[in-house]
ChimeraX commands (.cxc) that place a marker at each C-alpha (Angstrom):
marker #1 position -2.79,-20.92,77.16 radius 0.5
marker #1 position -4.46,-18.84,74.33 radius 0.5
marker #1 position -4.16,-15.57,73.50 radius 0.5
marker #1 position -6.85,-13.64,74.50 radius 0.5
marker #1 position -9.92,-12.23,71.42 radius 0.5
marker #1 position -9.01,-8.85,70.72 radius 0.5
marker #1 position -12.43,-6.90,69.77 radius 0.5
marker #1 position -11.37,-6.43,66.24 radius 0.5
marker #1 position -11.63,-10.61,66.06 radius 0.5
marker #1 position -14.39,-11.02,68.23 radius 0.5
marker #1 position -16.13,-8.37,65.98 radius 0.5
marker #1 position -15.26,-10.48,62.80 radius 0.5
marker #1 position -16.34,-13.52,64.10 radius 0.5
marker #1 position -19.69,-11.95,65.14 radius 0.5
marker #1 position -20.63,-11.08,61.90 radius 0.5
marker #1 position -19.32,-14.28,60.14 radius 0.5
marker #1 position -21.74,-15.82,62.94 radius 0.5
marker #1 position -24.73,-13.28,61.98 radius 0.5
marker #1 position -24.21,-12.25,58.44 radius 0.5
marker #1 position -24.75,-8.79,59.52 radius 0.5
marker #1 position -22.58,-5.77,59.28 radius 0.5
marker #1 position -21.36,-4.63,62.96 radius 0.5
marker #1 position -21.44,-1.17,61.42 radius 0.5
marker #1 position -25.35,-1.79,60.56 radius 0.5
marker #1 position -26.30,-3.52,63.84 radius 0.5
marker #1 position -28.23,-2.28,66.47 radius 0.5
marker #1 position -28.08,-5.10,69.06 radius 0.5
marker #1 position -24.20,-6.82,69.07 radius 0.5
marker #1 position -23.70,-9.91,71.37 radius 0.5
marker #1 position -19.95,-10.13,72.26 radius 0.5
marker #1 position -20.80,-11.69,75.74 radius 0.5
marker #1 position -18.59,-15.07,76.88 radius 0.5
marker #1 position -15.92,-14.80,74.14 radius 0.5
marker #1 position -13.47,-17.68,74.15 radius 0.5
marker #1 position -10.90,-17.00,74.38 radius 0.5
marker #1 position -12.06,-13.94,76.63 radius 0.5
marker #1 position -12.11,-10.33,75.68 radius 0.5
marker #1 position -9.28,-8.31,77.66 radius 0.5
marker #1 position -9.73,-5.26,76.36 radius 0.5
marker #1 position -12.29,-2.93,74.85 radius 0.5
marker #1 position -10.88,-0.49,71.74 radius 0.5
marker #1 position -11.15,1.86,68.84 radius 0.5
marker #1 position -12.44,-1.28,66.70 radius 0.5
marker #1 position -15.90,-0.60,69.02 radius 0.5
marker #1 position -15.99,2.60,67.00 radius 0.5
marker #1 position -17.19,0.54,63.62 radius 0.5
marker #1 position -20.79,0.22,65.47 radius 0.5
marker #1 position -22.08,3.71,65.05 radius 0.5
marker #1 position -25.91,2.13,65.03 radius 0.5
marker #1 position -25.66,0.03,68.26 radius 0.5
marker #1 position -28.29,0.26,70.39 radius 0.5
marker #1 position -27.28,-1.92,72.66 radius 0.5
marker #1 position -23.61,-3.76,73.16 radius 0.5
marker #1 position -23.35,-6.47,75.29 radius 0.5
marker #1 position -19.31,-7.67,76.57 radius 0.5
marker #1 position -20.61,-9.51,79.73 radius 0.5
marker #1 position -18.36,-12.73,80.75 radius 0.5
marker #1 position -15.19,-11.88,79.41 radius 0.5
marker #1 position -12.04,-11.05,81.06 radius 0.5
marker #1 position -12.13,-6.93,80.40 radius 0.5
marker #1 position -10.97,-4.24,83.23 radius 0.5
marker #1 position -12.03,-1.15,81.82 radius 0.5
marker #1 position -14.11,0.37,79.86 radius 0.5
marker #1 position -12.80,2.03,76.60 radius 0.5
marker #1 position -13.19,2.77,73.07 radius 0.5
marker #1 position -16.80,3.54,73.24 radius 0.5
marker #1 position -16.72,7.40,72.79 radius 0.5
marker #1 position -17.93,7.36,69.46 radius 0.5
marker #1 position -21.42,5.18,69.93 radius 0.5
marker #1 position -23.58,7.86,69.76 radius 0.5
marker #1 position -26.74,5.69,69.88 radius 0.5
marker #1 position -25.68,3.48,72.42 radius 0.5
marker #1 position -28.31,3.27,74.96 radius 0.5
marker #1 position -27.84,-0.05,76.92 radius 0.5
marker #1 position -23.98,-1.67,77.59 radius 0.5
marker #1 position -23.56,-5.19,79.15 radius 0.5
marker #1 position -20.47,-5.68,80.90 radius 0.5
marker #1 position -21.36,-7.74,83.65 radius 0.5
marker #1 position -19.19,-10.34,84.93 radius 0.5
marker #1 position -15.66,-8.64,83.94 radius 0.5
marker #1 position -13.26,-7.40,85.88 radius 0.5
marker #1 position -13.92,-3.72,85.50 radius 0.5
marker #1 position -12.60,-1.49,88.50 radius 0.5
marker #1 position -14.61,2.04,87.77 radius 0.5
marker #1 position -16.58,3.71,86.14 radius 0.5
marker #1 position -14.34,5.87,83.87 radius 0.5
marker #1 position -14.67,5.49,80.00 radius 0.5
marker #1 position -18.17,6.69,79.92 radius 0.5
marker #1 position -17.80,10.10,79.01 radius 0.5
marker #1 position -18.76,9.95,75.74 radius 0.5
marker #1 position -21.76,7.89,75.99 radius 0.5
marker #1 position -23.04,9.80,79.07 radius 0.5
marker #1 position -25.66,11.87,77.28 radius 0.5
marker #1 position -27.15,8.51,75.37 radius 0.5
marker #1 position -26.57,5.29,77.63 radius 0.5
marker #1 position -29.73,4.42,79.50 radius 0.5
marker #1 position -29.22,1.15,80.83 radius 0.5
marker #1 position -25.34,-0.07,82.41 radius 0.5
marker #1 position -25.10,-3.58,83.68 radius 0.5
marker #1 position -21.81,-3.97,85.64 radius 0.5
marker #1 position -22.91,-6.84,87.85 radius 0.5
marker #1 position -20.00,-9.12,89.01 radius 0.5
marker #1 position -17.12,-6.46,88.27 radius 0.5
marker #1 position -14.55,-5.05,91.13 radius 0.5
marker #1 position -15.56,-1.47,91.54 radius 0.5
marker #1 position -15.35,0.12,94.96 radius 0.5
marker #1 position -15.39,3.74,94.01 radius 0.5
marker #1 position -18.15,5.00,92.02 radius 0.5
marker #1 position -16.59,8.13,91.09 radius 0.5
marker #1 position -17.50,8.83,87.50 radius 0.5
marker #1 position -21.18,8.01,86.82 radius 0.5
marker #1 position -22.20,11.48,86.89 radius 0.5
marker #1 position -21.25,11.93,83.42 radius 0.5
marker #1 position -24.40,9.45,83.08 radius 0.5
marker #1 position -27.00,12.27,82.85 radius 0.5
marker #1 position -29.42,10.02,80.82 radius 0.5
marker #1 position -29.29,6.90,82.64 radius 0.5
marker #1 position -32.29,5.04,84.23 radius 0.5
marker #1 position -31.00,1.52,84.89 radius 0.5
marker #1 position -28.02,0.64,86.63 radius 0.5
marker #1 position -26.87,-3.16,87.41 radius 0.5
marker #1 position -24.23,-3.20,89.76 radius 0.5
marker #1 position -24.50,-5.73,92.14 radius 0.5
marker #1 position -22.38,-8.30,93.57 radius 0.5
marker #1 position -19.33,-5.05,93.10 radius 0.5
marker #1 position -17.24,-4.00,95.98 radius 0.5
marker #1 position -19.05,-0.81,97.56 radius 0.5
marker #1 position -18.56,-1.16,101.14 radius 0.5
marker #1 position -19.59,2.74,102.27 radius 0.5
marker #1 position -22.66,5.20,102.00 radius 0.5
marker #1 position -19.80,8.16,101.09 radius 0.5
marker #1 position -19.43,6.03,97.70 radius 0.5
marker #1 position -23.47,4.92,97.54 radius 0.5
marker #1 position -23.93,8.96,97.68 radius 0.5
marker #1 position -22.32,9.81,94.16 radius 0.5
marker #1 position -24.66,7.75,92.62 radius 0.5
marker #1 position -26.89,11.01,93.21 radius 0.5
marker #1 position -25.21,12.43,90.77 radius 0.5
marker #1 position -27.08,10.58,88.17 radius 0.5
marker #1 position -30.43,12.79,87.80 radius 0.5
marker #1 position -32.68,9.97,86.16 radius 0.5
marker #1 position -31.84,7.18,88.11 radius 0.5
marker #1 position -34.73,5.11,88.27 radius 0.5
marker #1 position -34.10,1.40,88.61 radius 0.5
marker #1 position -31.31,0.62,90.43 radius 0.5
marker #1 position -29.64,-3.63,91.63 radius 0.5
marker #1 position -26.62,-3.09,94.61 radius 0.5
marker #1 position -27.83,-6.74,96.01 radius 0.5
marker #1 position -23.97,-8.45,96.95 radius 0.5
marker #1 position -22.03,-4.94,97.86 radius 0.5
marker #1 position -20.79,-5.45,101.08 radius 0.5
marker #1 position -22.40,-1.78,101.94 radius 0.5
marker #1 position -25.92,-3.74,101.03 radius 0.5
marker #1 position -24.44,-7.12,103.03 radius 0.5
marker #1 position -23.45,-4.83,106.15 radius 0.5
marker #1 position -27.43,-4.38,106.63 radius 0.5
marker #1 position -30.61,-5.55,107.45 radius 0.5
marker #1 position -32.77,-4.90,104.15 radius 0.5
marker #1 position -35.64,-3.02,106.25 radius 0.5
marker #1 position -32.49,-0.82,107.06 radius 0.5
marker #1 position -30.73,-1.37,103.52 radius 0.5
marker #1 position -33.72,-0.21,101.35 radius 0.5
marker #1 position -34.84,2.78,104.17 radius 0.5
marker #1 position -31.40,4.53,103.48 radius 0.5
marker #1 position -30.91,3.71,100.01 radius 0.5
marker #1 position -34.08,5.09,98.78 radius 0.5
marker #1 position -33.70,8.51,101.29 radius 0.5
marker #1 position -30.59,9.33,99.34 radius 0.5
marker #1 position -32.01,8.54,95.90 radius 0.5
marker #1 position -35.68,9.72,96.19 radius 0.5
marker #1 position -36.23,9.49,92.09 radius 0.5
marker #1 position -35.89,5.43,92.64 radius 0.5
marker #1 position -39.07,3.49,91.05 radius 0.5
marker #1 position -37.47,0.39,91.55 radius 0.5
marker #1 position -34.62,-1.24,94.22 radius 0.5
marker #1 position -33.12,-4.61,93.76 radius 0.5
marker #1 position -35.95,-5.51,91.60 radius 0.5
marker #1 position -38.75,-4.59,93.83 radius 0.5
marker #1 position -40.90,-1.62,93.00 radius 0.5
marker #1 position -40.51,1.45,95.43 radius 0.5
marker #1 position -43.36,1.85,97.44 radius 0.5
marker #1 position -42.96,5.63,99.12 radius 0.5
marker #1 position -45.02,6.65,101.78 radius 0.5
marker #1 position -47.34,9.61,100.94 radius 0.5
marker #1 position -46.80,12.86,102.63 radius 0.5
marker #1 position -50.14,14.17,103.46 radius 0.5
marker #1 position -50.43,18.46,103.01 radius 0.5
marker link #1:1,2 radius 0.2
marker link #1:2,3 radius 0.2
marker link #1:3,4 radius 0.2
marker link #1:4,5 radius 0.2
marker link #1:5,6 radius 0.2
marker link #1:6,7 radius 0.2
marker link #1:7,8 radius 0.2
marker link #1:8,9 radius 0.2
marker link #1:9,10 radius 0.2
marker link #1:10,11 radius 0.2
marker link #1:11,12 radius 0.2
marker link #1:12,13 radius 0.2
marker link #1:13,14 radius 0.2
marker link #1:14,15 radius 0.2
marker link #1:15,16 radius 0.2
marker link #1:16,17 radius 0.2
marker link #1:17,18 radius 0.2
marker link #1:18,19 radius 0.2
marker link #1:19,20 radius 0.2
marker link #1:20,21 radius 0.2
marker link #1:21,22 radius 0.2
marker link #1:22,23 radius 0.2
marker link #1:23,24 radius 0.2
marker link #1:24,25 radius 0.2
marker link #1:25,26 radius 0.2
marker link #1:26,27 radius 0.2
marker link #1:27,28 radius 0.2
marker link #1:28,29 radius 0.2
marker link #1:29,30 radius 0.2
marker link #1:30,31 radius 0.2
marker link #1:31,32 radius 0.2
marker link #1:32,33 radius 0.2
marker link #1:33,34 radius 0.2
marker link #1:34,35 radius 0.2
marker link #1:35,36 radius 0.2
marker link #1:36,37 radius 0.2
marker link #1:37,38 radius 0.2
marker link #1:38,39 radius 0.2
marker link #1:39,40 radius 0.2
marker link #1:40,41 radius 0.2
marker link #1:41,42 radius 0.2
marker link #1:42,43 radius 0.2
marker link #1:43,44 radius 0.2
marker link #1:44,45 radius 0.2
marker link #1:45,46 radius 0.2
marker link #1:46,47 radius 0.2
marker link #1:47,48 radius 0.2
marker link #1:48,49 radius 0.2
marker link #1:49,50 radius 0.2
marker link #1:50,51 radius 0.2
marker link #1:51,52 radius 0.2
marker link #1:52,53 radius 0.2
marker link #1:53,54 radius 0.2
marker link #1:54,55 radius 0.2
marker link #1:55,56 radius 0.2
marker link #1:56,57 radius 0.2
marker link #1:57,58 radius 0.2
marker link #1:58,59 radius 0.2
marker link #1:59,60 radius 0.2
marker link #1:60,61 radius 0.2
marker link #1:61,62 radius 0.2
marker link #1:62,63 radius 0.2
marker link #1:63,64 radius 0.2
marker link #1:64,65 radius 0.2
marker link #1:65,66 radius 0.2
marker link #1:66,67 radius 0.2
marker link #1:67,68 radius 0.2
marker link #1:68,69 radius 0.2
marker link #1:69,70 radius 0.2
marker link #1:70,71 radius 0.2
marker link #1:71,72 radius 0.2
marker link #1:72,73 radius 0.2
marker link #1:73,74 radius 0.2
marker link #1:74,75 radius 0.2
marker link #1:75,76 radius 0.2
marker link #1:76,77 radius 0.2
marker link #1:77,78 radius 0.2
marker link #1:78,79 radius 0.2
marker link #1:79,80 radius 0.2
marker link #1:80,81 radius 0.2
marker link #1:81,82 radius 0.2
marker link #1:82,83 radius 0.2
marker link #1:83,84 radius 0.2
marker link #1:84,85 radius 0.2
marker link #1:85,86 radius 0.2
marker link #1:86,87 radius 0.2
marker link #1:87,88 radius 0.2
marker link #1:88,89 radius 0.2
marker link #1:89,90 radius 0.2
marker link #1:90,91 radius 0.2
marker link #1:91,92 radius 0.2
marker link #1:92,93 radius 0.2
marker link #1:93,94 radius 0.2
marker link #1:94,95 radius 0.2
marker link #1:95,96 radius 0.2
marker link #1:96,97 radius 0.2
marker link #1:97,98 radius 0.2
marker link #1:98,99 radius 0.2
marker link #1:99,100 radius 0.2
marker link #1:100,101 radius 0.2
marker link #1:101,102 radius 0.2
marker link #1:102,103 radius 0.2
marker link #1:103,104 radius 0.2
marker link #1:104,105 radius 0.2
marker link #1:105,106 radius 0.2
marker link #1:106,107 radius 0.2
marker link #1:107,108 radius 0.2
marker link #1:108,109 radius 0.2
marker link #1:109,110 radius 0.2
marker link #1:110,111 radius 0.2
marker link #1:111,112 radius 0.2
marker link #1:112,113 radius 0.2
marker link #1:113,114 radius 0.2
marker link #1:114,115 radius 0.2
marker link #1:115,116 radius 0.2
marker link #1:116,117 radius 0.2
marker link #1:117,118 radius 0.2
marker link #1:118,119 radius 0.2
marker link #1:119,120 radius 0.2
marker link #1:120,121 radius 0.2
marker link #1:121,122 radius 0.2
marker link #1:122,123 radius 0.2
marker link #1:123,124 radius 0.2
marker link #1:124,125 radius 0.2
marker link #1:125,126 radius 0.2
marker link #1:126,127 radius 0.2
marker link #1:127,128 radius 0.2
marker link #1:128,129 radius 0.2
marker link #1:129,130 radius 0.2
marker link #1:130,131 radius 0.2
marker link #1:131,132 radius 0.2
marker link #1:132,133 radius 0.2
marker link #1:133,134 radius 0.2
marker link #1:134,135 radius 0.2
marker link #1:135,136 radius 0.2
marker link #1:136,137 radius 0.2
marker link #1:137,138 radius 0.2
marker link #1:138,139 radius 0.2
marker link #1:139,140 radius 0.2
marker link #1:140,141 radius 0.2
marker link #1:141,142 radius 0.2
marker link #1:142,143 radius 0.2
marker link #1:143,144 radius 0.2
marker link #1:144,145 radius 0.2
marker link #1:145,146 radius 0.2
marker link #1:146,147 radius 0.2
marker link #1:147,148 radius 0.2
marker link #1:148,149 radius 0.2
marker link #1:149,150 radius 0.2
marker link #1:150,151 radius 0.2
marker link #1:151,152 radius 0.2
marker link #1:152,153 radius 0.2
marker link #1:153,154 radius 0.2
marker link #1:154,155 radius 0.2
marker link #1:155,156 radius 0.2
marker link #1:156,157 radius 0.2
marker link #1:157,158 radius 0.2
marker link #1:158,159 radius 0.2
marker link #1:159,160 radius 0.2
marker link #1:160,161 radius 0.2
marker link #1:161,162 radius 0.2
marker link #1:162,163 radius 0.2
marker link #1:163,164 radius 0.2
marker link #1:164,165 radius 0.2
marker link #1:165,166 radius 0.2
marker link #1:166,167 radius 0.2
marker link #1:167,168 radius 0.2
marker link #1:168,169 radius 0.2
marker link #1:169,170 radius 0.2
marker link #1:170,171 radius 0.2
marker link #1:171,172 radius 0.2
marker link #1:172,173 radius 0.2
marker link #1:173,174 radius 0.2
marker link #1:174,175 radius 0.2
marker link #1:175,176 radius 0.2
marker link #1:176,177 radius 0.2
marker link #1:177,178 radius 0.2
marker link #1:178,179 radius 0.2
marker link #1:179,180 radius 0.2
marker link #1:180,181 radius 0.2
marker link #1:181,182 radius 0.2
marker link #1:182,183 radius 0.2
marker link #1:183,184 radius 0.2
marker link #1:184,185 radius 0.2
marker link #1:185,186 radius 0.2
marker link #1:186,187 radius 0.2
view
């Protein structure tokens, strides 16, 4: 079997691919690497302009060596094997948009650190209770949010599903890409 990419590789090859710098980029594609990606590092810190960084399809389980992408405002990870949320700290004033589809995470402890983010894509992840749903209040502009494929969203009927999800996050325009409809209270 082969080794797995390292980052600094899968970086070199991207811009052998492209022609363009990585530290001039704003949009870097390092999604189904092959070999996959295992790990994310400190060679991530080369794209100070990246907008948006896309890792989905790879083999990675966490989420690292990002601290530094101070313009990062959408990061693709989807289809990993990423466990949590933590290595977001020092994107959390900038990132807008996560996708995390298709990881393992069961806890969302973390994501409060998020204090700019709108869109969050994490279905088909392993949140099986409303005690772990709830700490995704701690993100205040939440807006557009996929949980489709959690067992907590399986374990319902989706009358009941969207009902409770959008009760504990009132700011929600948009639920597993339907808009929010919310009834108006008359004065």
């Amino acid at each position: 079997m082969s080794k797995a990419t390292t980052m600094k590789d899968a970086l070199k090859r991207w811009e052998e691919k492209t022609g363009i710098n990585p530290a001039e980029a704003t949009e870097v594609l390092l999604y189904f690497q092959w070999p996959p990606i295992e790990k994310m590092d400190n060679s991530l810190a080369v794209l100070t302009k990246c907008e948006k960084l896309s890792l989905s399809t790879n083999m990675i389980e966490k989420i690292a060596g990002i601290s530094s992408l101070k313009n990062l405002k959408i990061l693709s990870v989807g289809r990993n094997f990423i466990k949590n949320f933590s290595g977001l700290e020092g994107i959390g004033e900038t990132l807008e948009e996560l996708w995390i589809s298709y990881n393992l995470i069961e806890k969302v402890k973390g994501v409060g650190v998020l204090k700019k983010l709108k869109v969050l894509y994490m279905s088909n992840n392993l949140v099986k209770d409303w005690a772990e749903f709830n700490k995704l209040q701690d993100i205040p502009s939440l807006e557009d949010l996929l949980f489709v494929g959690n067992p907590l969203y399986d374990s319902l009927d989706e009358a009941t599903w969207k009902a409770e999800a959008c009760k504990r996050l009132p700011n929600l325009k948009k639920l597993d890409g339907e808009p929010v409809i919310r009834e108006e209270v008359q004065e």
